[in-house]
FIDRENKOL-133750 format. One record per residue: residue number from 1; x, y, z of N, C-alpha, C in turn; chain. Coordinates in nm, 2 decimals. Last residue first. Layout:
residues N
(NUM,(X,Y,Z),(X,Y,Z),(X,Y,Z),'A')
...
***
This chain:
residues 269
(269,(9.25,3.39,24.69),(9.26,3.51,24.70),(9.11,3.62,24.66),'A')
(268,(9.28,3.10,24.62),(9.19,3.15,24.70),(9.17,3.29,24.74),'A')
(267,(9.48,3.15,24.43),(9.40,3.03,24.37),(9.23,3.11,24.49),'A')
(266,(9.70,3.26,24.55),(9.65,3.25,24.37),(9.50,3.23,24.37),'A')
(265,(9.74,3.14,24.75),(9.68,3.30,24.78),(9.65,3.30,24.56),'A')
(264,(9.82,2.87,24.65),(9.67,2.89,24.75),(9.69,3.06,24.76),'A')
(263,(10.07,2.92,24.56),(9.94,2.90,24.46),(9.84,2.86,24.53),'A')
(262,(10.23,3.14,24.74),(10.21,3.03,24.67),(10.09,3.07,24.61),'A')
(261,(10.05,3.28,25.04),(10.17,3.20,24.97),(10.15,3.15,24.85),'A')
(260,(9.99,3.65,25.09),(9.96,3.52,25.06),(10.09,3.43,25.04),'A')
(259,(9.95,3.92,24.89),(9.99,3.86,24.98),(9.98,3.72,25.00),'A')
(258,(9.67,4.16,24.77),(9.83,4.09,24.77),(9.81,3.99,24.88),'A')
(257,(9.41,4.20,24.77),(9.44,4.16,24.68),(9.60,4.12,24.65),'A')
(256,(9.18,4.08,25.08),(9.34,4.12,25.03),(9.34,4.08,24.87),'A')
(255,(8.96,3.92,25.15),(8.96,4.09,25.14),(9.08,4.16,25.08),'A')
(254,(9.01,3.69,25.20),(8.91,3.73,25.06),(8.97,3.86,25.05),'A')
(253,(9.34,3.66,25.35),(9.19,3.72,25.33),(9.18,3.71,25.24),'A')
(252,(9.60,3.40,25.21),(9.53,3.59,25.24),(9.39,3.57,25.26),'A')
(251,(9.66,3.13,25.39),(9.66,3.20,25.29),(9.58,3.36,25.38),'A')
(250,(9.77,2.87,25.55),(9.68,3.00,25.57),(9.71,3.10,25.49),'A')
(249,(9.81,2.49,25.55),(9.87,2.62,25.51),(9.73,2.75,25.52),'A')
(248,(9.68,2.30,25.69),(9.82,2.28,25.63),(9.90,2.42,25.58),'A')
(247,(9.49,2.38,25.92),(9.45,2.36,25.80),(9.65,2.34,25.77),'A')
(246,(9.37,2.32,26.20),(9.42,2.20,26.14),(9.43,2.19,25.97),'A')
(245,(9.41,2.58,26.29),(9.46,2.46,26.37),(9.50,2.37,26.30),'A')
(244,(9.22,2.70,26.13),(9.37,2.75,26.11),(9.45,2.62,26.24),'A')
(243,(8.98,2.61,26.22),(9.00,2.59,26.14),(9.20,2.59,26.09),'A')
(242,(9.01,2.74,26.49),(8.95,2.64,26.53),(9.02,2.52,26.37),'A')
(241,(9.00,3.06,26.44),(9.17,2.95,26.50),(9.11,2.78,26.49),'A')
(240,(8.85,3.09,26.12),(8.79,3.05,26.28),(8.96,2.98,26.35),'A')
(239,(8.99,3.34,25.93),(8.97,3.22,25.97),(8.96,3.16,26.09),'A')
(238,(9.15,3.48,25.78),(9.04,3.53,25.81),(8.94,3.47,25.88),'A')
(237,(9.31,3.39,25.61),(9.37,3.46,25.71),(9.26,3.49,25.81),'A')
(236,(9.20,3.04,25.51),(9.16,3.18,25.47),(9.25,3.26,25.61),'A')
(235,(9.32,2.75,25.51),(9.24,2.87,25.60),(9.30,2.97,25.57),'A')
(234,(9.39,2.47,25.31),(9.38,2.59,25.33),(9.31,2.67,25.40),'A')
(233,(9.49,2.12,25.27),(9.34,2.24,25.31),(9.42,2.35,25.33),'A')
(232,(9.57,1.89,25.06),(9.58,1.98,25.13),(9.51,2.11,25.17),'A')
(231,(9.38,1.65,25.03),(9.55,1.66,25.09),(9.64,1.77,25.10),'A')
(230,(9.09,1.66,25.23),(9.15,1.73,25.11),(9.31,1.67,25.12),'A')
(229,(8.96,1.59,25.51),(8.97,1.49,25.38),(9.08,1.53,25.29),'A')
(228,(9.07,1.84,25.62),(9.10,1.71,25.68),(9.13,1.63,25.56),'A')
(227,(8.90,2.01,25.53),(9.03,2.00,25.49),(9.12,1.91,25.59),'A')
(226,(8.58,1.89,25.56),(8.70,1.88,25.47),(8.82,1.92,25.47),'A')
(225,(8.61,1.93,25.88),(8.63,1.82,25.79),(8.66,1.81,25.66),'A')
(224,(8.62,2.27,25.84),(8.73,2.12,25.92),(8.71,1.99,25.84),'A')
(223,(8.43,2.36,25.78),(8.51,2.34,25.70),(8.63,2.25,25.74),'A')
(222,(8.32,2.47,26.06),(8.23,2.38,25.96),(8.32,2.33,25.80),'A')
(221,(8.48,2.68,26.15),(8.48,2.50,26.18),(8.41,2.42,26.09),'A')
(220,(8.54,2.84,25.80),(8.50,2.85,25.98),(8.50,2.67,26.00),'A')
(219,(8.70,2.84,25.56),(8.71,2.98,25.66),(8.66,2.95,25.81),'A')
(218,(8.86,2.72,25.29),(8.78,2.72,25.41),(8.76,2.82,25.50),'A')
(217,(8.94,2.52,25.02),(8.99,2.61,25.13),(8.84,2.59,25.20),'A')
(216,(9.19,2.20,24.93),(9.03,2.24,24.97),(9.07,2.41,25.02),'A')
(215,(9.26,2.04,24.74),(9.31,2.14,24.77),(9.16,2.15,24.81),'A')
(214,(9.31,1.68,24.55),(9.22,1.77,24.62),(9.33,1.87,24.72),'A')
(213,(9.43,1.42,24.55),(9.39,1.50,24.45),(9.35,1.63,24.48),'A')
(212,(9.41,1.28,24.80),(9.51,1.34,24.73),(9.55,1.41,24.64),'A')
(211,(9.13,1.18,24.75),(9.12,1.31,24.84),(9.30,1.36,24.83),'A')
(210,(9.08,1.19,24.38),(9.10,1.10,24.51),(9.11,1.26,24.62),'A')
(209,(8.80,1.12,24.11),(8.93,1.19,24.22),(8.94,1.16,24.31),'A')
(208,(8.57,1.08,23.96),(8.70,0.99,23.94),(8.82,1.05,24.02),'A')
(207,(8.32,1.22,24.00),(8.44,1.30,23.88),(8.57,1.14,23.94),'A')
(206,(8.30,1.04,24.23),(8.16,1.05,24.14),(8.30,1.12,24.01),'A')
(205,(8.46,1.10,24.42),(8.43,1.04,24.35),(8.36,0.97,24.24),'A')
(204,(8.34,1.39,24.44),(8.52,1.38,24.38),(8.52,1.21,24.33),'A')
(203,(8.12,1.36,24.58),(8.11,1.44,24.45),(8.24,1.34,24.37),'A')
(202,(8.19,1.20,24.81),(8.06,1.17,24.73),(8.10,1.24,24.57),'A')
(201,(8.34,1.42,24.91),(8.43,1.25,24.90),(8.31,1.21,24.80),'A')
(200,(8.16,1.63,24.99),(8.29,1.62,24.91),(8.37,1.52,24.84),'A')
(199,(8.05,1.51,25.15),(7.94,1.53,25.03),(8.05,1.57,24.93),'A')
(198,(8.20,1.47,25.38),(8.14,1.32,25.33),(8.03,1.40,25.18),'A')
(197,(8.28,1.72,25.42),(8.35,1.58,25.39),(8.31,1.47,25.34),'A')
(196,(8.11,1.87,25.51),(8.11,1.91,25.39),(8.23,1.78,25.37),'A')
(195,(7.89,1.56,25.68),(7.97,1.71,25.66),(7.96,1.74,25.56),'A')
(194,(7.66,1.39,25.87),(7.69,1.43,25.77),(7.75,1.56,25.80),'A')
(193,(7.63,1.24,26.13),(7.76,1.18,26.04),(7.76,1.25,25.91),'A')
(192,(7.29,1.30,26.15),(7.40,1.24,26.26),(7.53,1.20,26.08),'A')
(191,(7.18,1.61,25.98),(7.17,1.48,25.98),(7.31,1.44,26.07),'A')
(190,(7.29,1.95,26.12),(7.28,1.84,26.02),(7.26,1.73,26.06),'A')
(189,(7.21,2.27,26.27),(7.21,2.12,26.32),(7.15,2.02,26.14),'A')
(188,(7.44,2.52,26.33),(7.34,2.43,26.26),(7.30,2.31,26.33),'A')
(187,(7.46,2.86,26.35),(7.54,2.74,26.43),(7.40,2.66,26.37),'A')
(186,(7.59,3.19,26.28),(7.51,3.08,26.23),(7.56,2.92,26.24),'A')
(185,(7.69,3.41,26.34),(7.51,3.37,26.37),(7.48,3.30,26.32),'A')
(184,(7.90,3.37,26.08),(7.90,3.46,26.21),(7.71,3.47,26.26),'A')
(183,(7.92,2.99,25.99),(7.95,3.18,26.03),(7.88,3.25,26.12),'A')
(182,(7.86,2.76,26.10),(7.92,2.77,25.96),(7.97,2.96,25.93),'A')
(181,(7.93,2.51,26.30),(7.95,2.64,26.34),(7.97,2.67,26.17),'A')
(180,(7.75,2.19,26.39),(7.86,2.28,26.30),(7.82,2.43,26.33),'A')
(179,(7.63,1.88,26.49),(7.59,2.00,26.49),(7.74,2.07,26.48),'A')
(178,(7.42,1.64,26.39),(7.56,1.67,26.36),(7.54,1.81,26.40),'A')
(177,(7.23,1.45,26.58),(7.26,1.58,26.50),(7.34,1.60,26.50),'A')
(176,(7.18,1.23,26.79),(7.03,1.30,26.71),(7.08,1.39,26.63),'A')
(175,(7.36,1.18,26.96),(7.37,1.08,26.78),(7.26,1.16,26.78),'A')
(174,(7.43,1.46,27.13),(7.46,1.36,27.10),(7.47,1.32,26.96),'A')
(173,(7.32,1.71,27.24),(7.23,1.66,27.07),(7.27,1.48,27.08),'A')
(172,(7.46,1.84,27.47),(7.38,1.76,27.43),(7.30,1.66,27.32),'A')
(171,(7.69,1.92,27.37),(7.73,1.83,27.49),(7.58,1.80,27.50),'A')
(170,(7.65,2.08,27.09),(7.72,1.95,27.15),(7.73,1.87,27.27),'A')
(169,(7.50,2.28,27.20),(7.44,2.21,27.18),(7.51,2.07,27.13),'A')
(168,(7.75,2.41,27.35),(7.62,2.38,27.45),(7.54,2.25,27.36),'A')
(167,(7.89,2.46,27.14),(7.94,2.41,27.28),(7.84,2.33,27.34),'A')
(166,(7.77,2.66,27.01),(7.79,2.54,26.97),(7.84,2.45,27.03),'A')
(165,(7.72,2.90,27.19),(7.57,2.81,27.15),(7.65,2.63,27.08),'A')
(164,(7.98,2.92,27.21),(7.93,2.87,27.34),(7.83,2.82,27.31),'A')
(163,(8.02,3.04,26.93),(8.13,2.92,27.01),(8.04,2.85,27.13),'A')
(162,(7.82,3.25,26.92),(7.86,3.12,26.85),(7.92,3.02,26.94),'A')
(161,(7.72,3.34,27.26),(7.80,3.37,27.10),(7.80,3.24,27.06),'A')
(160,(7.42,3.45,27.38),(7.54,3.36,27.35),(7.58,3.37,27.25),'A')
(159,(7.18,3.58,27.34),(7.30,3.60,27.44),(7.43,3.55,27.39),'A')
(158,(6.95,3.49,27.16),(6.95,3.63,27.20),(7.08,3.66,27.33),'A')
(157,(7.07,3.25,26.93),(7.07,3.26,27.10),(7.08,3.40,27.11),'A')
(156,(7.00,3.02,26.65),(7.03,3.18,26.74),(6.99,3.18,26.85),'A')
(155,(7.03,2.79,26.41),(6.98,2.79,26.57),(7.06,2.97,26.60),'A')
(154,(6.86,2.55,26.14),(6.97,2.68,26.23),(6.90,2.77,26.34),'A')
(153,(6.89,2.26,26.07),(6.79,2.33,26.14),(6.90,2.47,26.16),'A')
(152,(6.81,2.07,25.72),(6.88,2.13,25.85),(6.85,2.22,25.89),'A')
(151,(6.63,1.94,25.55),(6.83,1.93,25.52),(6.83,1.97,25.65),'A')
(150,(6.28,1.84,25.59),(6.41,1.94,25.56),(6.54,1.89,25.56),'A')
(149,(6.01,1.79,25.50),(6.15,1.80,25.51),(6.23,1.85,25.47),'A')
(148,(5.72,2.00,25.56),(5.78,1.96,25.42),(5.93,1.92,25.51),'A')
(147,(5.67,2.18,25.83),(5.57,2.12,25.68),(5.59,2.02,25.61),'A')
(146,(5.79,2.25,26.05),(5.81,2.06,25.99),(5.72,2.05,25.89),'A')
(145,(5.74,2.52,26.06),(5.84,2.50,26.06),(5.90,2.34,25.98),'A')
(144,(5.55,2.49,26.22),(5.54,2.52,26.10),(5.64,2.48,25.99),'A')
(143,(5.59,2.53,26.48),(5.54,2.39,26.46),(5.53,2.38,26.25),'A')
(142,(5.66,2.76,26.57),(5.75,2.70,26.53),(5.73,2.58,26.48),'A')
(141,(5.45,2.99,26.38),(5.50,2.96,26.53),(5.60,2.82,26.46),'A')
(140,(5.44,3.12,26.11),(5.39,3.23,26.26),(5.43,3.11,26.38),'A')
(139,(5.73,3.21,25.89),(5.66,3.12,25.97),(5.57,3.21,26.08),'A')
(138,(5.88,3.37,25.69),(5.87,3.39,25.80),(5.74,3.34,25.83),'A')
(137,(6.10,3.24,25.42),(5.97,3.32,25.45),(5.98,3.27,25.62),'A')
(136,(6.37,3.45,25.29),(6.35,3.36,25.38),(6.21,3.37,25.36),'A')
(135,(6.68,3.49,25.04),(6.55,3.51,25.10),(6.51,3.40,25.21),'A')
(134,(7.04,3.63,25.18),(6.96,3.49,25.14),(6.77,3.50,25.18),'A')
(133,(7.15,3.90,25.21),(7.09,3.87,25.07),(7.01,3.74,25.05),'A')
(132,(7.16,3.94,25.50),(7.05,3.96,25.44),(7.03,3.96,25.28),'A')
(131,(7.26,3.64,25.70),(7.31,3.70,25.59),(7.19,3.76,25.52),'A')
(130,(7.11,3.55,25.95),(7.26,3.64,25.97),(7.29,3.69,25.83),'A')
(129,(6.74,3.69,25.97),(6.87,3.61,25.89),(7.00,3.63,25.94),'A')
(128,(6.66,3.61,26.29),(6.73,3.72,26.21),(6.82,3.66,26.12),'A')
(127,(6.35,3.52,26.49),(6.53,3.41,26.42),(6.56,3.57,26.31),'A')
(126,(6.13,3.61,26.58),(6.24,3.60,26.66),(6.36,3.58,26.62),'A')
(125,(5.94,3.31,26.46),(5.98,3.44,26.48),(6.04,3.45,26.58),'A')
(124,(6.09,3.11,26.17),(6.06,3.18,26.29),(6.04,3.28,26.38),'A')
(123,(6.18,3.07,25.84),(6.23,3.10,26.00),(6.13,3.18,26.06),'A')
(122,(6.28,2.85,25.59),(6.20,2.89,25.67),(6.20,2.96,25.86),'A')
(121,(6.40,2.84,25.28),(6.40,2.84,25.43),(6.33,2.93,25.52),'A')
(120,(6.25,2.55,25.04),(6.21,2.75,25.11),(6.31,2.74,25.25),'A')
(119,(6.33,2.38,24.77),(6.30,2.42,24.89),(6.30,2.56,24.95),'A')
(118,(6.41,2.31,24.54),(6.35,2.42,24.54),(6.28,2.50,24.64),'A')
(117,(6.57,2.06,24.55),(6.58,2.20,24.47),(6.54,2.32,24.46),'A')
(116,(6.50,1.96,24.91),(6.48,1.95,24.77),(6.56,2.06,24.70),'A')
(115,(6.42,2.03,25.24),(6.47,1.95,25.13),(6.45,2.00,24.96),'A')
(114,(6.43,2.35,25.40),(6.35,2.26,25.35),(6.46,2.15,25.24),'A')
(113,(6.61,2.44,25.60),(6.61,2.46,25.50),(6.51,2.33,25.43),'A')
(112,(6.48,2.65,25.93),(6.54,2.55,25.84),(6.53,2.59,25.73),'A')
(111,(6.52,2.85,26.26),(6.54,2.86,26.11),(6.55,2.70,26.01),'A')
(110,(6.49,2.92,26.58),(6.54,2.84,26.48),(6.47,2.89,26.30),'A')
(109,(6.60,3.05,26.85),(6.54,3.10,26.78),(6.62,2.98,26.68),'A')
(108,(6.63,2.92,27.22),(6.68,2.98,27.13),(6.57,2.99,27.03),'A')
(107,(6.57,3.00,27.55),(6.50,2.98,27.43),(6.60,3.02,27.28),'A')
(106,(6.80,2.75,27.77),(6.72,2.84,27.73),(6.68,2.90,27.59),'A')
(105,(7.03,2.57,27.70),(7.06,2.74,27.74),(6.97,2.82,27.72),'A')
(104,(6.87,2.33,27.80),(7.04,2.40,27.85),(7.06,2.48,27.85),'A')
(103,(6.70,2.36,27.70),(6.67,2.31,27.83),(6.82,2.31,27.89),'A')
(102,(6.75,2.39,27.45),(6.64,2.49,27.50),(6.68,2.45,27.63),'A')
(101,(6.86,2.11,27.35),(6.90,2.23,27.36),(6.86,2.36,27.45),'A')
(100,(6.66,1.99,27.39),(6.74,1.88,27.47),(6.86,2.06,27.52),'A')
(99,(6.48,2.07,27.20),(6.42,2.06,27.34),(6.52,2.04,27.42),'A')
(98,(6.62,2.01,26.97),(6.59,2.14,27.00),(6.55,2.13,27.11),'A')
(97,(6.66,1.71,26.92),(6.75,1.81,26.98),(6.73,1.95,27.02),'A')
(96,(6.34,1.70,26.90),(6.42,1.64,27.01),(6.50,1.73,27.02),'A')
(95,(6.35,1.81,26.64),(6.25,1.89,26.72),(6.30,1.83,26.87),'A')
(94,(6.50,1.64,26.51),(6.56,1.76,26.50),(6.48,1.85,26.61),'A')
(93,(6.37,1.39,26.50),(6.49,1.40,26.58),(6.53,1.55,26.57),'A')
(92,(6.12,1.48,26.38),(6.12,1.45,26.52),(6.28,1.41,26.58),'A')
(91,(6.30,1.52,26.17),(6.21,1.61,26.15),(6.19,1.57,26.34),'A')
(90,(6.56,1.40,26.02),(6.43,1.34,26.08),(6.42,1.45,26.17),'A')
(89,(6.73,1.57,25.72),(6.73,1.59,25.88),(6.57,1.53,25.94),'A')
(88,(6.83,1.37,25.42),(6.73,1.47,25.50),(6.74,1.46,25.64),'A')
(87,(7.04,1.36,25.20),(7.02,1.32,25.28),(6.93,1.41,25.36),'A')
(86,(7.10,1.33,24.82),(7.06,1.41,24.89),(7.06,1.29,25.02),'A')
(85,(7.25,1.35,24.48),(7.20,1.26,24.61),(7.22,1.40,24.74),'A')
(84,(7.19,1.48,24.31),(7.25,1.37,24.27),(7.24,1.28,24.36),'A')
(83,(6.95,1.68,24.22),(7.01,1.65,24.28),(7.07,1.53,24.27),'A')
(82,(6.90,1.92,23.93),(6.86,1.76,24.01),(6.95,1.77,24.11),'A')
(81,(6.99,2.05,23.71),(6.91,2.11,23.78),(6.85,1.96,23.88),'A')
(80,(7.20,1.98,23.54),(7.08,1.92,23.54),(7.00,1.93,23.62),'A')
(79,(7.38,2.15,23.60),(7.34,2.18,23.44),(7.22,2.09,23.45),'A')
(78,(7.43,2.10,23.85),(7.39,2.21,23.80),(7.37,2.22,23.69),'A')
(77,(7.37,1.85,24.10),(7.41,1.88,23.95),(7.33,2.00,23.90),'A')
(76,(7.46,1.87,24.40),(7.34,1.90,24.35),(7.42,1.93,24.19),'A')
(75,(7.43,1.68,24.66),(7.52,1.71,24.60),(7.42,1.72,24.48),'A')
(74,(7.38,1.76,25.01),(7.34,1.78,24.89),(7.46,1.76,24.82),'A')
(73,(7.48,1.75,25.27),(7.38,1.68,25.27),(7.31,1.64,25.11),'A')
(72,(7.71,1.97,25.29),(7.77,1.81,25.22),(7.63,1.74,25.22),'A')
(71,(7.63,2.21,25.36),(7.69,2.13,25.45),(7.75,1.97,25.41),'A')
(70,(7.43,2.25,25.16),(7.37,2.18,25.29),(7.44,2.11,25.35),'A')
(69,(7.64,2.15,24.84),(7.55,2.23,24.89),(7.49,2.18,25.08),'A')
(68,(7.83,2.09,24.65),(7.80,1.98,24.72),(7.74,2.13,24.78),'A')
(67,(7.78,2.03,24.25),(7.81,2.14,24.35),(7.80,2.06,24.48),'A')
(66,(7.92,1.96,23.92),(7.87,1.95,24.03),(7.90,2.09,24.19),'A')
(65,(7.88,2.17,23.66),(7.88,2.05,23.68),(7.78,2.05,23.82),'A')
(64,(7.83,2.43,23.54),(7.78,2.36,23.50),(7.76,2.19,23.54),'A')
(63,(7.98,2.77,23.67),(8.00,2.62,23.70),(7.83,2.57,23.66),'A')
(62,(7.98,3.02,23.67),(8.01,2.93,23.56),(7.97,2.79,23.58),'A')
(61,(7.94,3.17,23.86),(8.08,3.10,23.84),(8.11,3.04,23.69),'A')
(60,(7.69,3.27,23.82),(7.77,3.35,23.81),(7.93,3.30,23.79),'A')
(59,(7.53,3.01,23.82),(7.57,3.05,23.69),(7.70,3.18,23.71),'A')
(58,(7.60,2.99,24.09),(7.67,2.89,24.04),(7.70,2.95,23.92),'A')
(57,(7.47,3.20,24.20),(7.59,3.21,24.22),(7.65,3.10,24.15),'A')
(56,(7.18,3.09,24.18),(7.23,3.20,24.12),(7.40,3.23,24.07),'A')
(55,(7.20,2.87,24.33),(7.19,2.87,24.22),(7.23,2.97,24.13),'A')
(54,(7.20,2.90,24.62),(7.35,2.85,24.57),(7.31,2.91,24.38),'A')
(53,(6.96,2.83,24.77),(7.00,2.96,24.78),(7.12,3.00,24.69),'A')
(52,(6.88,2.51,24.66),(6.79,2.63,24.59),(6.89,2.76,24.63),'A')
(51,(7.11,2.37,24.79),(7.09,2.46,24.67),(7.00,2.54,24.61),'A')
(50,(7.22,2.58,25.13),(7.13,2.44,25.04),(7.12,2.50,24.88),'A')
(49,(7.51,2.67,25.20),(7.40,2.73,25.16),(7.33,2.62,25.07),'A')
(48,(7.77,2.59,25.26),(7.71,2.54,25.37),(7.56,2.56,25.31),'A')
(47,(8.00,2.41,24.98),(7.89,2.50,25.10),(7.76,2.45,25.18),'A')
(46,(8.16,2.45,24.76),(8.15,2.30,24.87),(8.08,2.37,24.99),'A')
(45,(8.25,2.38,24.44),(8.19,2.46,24.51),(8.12,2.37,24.65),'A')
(44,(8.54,2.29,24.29),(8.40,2.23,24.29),(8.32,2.32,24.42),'A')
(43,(8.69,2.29,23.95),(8.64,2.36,24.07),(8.55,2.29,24.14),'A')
(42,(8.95,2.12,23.84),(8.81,2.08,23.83),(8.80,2.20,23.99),'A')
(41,(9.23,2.18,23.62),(9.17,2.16,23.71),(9.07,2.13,23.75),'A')
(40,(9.40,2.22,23.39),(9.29,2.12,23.40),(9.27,2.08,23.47),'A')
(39,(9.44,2.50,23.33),(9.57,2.39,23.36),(9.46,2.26,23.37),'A')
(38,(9.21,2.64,23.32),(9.22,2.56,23.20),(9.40,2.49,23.18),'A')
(37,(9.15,2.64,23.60),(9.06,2.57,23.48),(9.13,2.53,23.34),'A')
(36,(9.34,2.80,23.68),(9.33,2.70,23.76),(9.25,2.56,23.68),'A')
(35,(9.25,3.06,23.56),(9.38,2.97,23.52),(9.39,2.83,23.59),'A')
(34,(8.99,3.06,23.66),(9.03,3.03,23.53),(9.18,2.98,23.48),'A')
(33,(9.08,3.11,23.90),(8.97,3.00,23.90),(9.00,2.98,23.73),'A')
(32,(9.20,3.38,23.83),(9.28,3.28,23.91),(9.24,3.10,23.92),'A')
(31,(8.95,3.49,23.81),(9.08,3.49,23.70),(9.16,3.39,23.74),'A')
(30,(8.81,3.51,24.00),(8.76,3.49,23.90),(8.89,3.45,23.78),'A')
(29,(8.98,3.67,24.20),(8.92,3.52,24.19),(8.86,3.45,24.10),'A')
(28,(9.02,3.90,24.04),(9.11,3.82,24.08),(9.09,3.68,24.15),'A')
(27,(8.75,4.00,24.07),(8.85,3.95,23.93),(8.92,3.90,23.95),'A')
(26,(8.58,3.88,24.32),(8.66,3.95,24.28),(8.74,3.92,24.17),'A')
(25,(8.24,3.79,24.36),(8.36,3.74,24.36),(8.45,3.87,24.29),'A')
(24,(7.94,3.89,24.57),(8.05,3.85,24.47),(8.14,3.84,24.44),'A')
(23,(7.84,3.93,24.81),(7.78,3.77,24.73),(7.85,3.79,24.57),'A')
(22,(7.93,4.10,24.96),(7.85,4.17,24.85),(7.75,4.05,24.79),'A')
(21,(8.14,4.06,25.05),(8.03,4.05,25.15),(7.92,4.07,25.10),'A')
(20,(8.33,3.78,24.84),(8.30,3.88,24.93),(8.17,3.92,24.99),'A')
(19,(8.35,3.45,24.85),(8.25,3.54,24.81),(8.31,3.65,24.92),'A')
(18,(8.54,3.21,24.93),(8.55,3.30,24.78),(8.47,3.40,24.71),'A')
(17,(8.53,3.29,25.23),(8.63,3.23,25.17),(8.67,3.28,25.03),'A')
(16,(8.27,3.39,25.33),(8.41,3.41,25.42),(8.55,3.35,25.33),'A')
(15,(8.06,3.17,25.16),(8.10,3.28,25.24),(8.24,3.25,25.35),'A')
(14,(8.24,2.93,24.99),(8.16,3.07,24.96),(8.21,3.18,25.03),'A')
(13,(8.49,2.68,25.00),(8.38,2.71,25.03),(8.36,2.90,24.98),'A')
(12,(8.65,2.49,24.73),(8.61,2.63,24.80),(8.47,2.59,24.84),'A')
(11,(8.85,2.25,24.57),(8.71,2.27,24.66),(8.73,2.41,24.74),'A')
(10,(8.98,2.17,24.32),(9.00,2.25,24.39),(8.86,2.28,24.45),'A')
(9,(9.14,1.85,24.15),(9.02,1.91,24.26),(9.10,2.04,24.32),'A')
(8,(9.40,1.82,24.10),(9.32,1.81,23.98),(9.19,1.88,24.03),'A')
(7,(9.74,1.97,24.21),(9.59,1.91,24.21),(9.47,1.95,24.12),'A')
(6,(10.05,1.97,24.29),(9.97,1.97,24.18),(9.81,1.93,24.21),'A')
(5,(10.13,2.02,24.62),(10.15,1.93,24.52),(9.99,2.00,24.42),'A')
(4,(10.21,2.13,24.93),(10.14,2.18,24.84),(10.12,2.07,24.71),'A')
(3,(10.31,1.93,25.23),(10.35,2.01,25.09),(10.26,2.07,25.00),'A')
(2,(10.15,1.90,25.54),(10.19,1.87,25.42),(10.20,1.97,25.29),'A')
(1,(10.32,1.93,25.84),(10.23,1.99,25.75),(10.25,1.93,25.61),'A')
***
């Protein structure tokens, strides 16, 4: 496992990691991010939530710079309300995987996130936000769904758990979709080769940082790849085994105001 060392990048993901259930953060994350800031650190916010849903929460951080948003698809400048670069999900490849899917475990329920800054997510009927603070509008059939492109598709199974819907739709999708487990009801389908790694590695280089530079945390598989990239990743106590496999060190729950090691239960607490 590697050592903890001084770092200039601190990457957090949101839910399950630095937002509690409420969509807000705890003084002591808040405070901790600040000592972290003005040793002269760089936060950089690294989620699965596209940016139109992220915005609010940015001003709440503070954060003016960059953000990587849609799973790494987005990297969205916040004081300049733009995107700095973006990648979109092909629309007939995402409607393929869905068929390829369905025909393995039967009907699932989908959801997208439209492209852009100001995009809508859109869901289906049948589909249940998993988080009821994110708004949605509600489509009448699924064809509706490809108005406008999108970032990425989310998928529910009236049976299946997570793990097994994301099982299933790996051993099919193949190269048509990255497909990630990002929480609890919520298994995705991103563009082929995009993570929160490659929109992380995009940002950090863009601010002049290296991935030795970098502390990442995390909470579910969809955070693997970056704390892979990171030189050192952190899993939340709270955390998919899937994640805690390959993170370098496991810090406290969001939920805990003690405990922990070191300057990742500081930093991620």
């Amino acid at each position: 496992m590697a050592a903890p060392t001084d770092c200039s990048l601190i990457a957090t993901d949101l839910d399950g990691t630095l937002l509690r259930g409420d969509d807000t953060l705890s003084d002591r994350s808040l405070a901790a991010l600040a000592r972290a800031e003005r040793a002269g650190a760089r936060h950089l916010v690294v989620t699965g939530r596209p940016a139109p849903r992220v915005r609010s929460l940015l001003d709440d951080l503070g954060c003016t710079g960059l953000a990587v948003c849609g799973q790494g698809a987005q990297v969205y400048d916040a004081a300049a309300h733009r995107m700095l670069w973006s990648v979109r999900l092909d629309r007939e490849l995402a409607e393929t995987a869905l068929g390829k899917i369905e025909a393995e475990v039967g009907e699932v329920y989908a959801a997208v996130d439209q492209d852009g800054v100001d995009g809508l997510t859109l869901i289906e009927p049948g589909y249940r936000m998993p988080h009821p603070t994110l708004p949605a509008v509600r489509v009448e059939r699924r064809d509706d769904l490809w108005a406008r492109p999108i970032s990425k598709v989310l998928l529910r199974h009236p049976e299946l758990s997570d793990d097994a819907l994301t099982a299933a739709a790996r051993s099919v999708v193949g190269s048509l979709a990255t497909v990630t487990m990002s929480g609890p009801g919520t298994v995705e389908l991103q563009p082929c080769g995009v993570t929160k790694a490659t929109g992380l590695a995009l940002a950090a280089e863009h601010l002049g940082l290296r991935p030795e530079d970098t502390i990442a945390f995390g909470d579910m598989p969809n955070d693997v790849p970056m704390l892979r990239w990171a030189g050192h990743g952190v899993a939340m106590a709270n955390a998919h085994p899937e994640l805690k496999a390959v993170a370098d060190e496991v810090t406290s729950s969001k939920a805990e105001r003690g405990g922990g090691r070191g300057r990742a239960a500081r930093v991620g607490g």
